[in-house]
N, C-alpha and C positions, 0 to 999 in steps of 0.2 A: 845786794838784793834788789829785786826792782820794786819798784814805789808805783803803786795804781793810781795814778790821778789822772787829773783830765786827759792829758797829754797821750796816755796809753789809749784812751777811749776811742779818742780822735782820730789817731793813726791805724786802730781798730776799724773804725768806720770808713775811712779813707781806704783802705784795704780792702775791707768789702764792696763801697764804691766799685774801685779797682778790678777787680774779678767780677763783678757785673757786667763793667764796660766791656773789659778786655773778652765776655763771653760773649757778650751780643756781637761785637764787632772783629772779633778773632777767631774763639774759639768755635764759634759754632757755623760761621763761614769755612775753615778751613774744614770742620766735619764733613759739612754738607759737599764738597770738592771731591773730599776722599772718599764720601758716599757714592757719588755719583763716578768717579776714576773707578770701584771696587764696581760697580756696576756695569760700568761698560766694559772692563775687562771681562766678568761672569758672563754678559754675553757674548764674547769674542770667544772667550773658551767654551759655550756652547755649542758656539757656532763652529769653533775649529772641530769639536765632537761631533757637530753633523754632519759634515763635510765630511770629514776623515768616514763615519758610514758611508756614508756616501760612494768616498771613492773606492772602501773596503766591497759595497755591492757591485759597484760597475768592475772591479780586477774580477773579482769574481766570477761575474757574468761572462767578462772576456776570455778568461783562461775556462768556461765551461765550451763557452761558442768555441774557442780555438782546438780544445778536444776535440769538440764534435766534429770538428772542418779534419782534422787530422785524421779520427777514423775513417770518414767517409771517403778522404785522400786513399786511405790506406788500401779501403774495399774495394775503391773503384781501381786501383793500380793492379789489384788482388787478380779482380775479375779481368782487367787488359790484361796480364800476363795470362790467363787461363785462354782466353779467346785467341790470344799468340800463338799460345802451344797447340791450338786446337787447329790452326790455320797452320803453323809451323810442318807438325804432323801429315796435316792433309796435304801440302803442296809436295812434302817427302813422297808421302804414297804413292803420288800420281806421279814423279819424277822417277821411283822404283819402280815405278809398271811401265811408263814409256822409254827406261831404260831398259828393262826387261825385255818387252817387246820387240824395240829399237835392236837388240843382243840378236834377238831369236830371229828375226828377220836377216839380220847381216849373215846368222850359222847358217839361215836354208839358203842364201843366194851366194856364200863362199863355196859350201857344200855342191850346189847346182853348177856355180864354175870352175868347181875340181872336174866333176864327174864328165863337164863337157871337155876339159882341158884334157882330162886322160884319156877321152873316145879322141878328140884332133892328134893325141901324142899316138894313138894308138893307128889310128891313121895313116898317118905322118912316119910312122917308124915302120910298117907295112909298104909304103909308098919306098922308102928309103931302102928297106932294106929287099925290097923288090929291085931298085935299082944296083945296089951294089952287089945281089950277085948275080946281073947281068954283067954289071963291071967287068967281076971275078971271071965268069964263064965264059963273057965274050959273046951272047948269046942271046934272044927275049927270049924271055919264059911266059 
């Protein structure tokens, strides 16, 4: 069994000593460390929090801006292909009417040197056949 005498006291007191020292000079330094480490971490991790919004607003912002560039891409591509077709169109029309024209012009001036070619054939085969039957007859007529 143990025996309470001085000796327990002592070692009692010595102990408690002991754990005085050891808090003022240890334990309450390494706290204050870990306080301070817990705390610059809490604002690291605030900080990574506000950043992180941060960059969560600027993506944001960007994929809104980059919509808007793509519609307006889109519009204006919209409207150059309409003004295309609208130019495409109109240079046909006028290529249809001066081919047209271009047509109807070649038909009155082939037409005009048929009808002169069959008055010269017709001419031409009066002259001829005036002469061959003088040929035949031996003869002017």
């Amino acid at each position: 069994m143990i025996e309470l005498n001085l000796s327990f006291f002592i070692q009692l007191i010595n102990f408690g000593i002991l754990v005085l020292v050891l808090n003022v000079f240890l334990y309450k330094p390494i706290r204050k460390v870990l306080a301070d480490r817990r705390q610059v971490i809490d604002s690291a991790c605030e900080k990574t929090v506000s950043v992180d919004a941060e960059v969560q607003a600027k993506m944001a912002q960007y994929e809104a801006r980059l919509h808007a560039a793509k519609a307006e891409a889109g519009a204006r591509r919209a409207e150059a292909m309409k003004l295309a077709q609208a130019e495409e169109s109109a240079v046909l029309e006028k290529a249809r009417k001066q081919a047209s024209e271009s047509l109807a012009s070649i038909r009155e001036r082939v037409a005009k040197e048929a009808g002169e070619a069959r008055e010269l054939l017709k001419k031409q085969a009066e002259v001829l056949s005036g002469d061959i039957c003088e040929k035949i007859l031996g003869r002017n007529l």
